[in-house]
N, C-alpha and C positions, 0 to 999 in steps of 0.2 A: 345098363343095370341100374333098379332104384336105390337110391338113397334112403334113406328116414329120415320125415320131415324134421326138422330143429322148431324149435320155438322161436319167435323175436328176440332176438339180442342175446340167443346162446351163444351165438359164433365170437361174440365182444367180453364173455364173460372173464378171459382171461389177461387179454389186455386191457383189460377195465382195471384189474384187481392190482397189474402191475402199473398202472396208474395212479392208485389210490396209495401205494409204496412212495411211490415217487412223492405225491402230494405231500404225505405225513412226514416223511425223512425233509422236506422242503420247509413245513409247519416246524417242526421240532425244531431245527436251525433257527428260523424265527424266534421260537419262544426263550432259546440259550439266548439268542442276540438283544433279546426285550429286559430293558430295566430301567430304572431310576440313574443307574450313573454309567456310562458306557465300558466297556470290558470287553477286549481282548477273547472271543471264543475259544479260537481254537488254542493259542497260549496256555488260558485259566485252564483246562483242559487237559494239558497235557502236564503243568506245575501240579495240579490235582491227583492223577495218576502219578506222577513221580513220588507225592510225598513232600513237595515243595512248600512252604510256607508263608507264599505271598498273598495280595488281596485278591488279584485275580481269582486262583487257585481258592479261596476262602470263598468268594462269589458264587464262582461257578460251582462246586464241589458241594456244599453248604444250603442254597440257594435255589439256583436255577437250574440247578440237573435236577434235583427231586422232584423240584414241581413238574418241569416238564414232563419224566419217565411217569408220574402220579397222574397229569392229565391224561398222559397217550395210554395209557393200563387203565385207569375207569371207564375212558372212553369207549376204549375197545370191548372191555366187560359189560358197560350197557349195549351199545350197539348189537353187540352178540347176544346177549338174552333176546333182548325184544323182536332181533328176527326168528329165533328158535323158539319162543314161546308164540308167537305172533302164526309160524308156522305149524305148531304144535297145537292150537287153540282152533287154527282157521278161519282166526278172525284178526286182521288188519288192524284191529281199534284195540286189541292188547297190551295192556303196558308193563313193563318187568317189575313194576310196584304190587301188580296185583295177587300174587301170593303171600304179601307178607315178609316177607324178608329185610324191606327195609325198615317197617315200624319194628320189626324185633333187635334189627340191630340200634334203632336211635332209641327204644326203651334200656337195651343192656348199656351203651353209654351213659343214658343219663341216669342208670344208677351208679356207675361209676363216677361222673361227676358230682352229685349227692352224697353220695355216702364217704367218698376219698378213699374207696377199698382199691386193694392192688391184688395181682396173680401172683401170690410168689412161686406157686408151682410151674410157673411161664420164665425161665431166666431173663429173658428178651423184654418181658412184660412189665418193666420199671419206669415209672416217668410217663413221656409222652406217648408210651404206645397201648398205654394200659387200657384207655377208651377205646382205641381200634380193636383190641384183641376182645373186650368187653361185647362190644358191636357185632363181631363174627359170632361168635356165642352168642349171643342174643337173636342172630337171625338163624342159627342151627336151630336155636328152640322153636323158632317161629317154625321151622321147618319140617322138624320133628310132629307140632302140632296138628298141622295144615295137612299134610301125608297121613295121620294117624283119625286126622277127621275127615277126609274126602280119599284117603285107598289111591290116590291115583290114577281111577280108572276109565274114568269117559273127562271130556271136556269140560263137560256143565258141570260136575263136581267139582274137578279143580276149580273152576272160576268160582265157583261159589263157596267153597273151601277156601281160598285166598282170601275171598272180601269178606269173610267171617275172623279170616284171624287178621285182616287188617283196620277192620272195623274195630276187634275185640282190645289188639295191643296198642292202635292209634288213642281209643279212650283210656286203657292208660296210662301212654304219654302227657296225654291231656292232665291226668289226673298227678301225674308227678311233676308239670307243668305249677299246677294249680298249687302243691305244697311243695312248693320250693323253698328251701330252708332259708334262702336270703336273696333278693331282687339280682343281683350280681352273680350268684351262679345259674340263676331262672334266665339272665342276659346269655351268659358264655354258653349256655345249651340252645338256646335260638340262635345265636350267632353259628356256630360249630353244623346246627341242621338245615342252615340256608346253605349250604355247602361251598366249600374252596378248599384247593391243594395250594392254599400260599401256609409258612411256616409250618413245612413237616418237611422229613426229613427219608436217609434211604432206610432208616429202620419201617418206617411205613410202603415202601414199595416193596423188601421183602415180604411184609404181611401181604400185600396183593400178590404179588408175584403167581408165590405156589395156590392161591385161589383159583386166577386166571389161569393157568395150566389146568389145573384138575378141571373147574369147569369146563375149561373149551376142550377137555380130552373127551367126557362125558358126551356132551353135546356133538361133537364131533364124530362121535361112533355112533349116532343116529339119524345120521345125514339123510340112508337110505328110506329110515321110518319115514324124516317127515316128507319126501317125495314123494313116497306111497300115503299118506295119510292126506296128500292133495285130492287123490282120488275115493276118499272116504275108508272108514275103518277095516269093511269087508272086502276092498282090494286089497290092503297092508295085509288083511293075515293070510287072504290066498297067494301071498307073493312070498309068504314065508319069516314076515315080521310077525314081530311080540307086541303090540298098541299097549298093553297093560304094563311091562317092562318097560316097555322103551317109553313111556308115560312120565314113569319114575327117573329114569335117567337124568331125563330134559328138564326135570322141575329141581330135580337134586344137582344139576348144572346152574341153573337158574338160579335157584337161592345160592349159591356159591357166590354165582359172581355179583350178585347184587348187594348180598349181606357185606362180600368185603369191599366193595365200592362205595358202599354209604358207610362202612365202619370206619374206613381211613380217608373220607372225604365229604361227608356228610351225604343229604339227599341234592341231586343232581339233576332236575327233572327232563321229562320231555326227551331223552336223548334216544332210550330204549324207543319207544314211540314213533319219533320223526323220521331216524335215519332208515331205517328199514322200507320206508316209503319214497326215500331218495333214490336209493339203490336199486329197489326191487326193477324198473323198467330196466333195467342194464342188464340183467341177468336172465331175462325171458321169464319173470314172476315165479321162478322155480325156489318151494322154499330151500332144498339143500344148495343151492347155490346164489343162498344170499347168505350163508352165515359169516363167510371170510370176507368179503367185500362190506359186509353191515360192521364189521371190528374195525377194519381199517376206516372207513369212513367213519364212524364214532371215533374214535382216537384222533383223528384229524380235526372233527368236528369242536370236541372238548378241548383241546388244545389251543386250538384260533381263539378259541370263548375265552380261554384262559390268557391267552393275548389281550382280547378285547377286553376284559379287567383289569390287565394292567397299566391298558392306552387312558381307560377311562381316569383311572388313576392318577394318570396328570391334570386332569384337571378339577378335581376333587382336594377338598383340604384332608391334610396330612393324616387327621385321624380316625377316616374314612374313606371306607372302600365297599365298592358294590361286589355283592359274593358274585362267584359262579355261577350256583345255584340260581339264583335271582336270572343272572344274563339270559342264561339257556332257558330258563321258564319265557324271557318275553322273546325271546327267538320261534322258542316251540311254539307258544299258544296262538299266535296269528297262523303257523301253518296248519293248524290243528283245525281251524278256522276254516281254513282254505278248502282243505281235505273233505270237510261236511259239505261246503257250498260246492263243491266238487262233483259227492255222492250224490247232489238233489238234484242236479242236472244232468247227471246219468241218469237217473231214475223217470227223470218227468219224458 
């Protein structure tokens, strides 16, 4: 009896994924073990959960769990856009920036930074998390926009609907850049948009948290669209998808997790972008089955980087550090590099 043929590297797609587990659960151990003064993991760790009040317990708890949970959660939330938008677009050269979502959430920061306004309607929203939560509102607006000027309903709109409002709200940034009330807070909002998850805390990985869920719920109930939307629009609707809903989903996933990825970690570049092109041989280039392998491998990816900041860090004076942001940009842009001198000799 026949079979039905598989694609290249269906049959791997699952122990791949339970690979990329192993890998991150491997990184994350890394990143608790990474610091400035040596510390006791599994100890700090468990003094932490008890309620103990030692330095360990102060480290760990304080420290290097949030950053770490704050790496593997952006990570995961760009990785996963950029393969759902990427498959959603049909176009490889996609990037989770291009809707707008991140200029709306670093414009609603940096009016919070300016202005020193807070949420009090937010209980949560005191202090350090006022800019994050400022952020996600600011990329809901963005969101709101972008949906209300491009409908959602073919590709070329959305793309072109994104770089309108990322064009519109980048200028601005620029423009709140430009009157900045004082050199010093013009500083703390470039510094804060080069992005890093060092000095935040788990109040900021609740604000991701339920982002990353809703997103990947969203997203995740589209699986079958963008399968069918590999084979063009007019196979999805004779297969019995919605391209015009399920359009909206994937970009209201999208801006979800993007807006709260740069709201509580600044812009992060290149992650959405690169890893989806990592991944995709592994999985037979099927977009539904690059979205859980494209999280895990972003959250791995962002993590090690977030390692690799802090290795750089020894050898850097004290009061200076190269962001995330920064890392991942000169990681990404030579493979970005790669990728074109890639396409031109397929082409020729």
């Amino acid at each position: 009896m026949k079979t039905r043929s598989e694609p290249p590297g269906f049959r791997l797609t699952r122990p791949f994924s339970f690979l990329l587990i192993f890998a991150m659960l491997g990184v994350a151990c890394l990143s608790l073990a990474t610091g400035s003064a040596p510390v006791p993991v599994i100890a700090g760790l468990v003094d932490w959960f008890m309620g103990a009040k030692t330095a360990a317990a102060l480290v760990m708890g304080e420290i290097r769990l949030p950053r770490t949970l704050l790496a593997l959660g952006v990570g995961a939330a760009l990785g996963l856009s950029g393969a759902a938008l990427q498959g959603l677009l049909r176009n490889p050269l996609a990037d989770p920036s291009l809707i707008g979502a991140s200029q709306g959430a670093a414009l609603g920061a940096a009016i919070v930074f300016y202005s020193g306004l807070s949420l009090p309607f937010l209980p949560m929203a005191a202090g350090e998390v006022s800019t994050a939560l400022a952020g996600l509102l600011g990329a809901g607006a963005a969101l709101f926009l972008m949906l209300a000027l491009s409908g959602a309903a073919r590709p070329a709109l959305i793309i072109m609907g994104g770089l309108a409002m990322s064009s519109l709200l980048g200028a601005a940034l620029a423009l709140a850049l430009n009157f900045a009330p004082n050199p010093f807070a013009m500083q703390e909002l470039v510094f804060w948009l080069l992005g890093s998850v060092a000095e935040r805390s788990l109040k900021h990985c609740a604000i991701l948290l339920p982002a990353l869920i809703l997103g990947a719920f969203l997203i995740g109930r589209q699986r079958r669209l963008l399968a069918a939307l590999s084979l063009g629009e007019a196979v999805a609707e004779s297969m019995g998808c919605s391209p015009r809903r399920g359009n909206r989903m994937v970009v209201l996933g999208v801006a979800i997790l993007v807006g709260a990825s740069v709201s509580v970690a600044g812009n992060i570049g290149f992650v959405g972008l690169v890893v989806p092109h990592l991944v995709r041989p592994w999985v037979g280039h099927r977009p539904d089955r690059l979205l859980l392998p494209s999280a895990l491998a972003g959250a791995t990816l962002v993590c090690l980087a977030d390692i690799g900041v802090r290795w750089a860090g020894f050898f850097l004076p004290a009061e200076r550090e190269i962001k995330l942001g920064v890392l991942t940009a000169l990681i990404g842009a030579p493979f970005f590099i790669h990728l074109i001198f890639r396409e031109r000799r397929q082409w020729r």
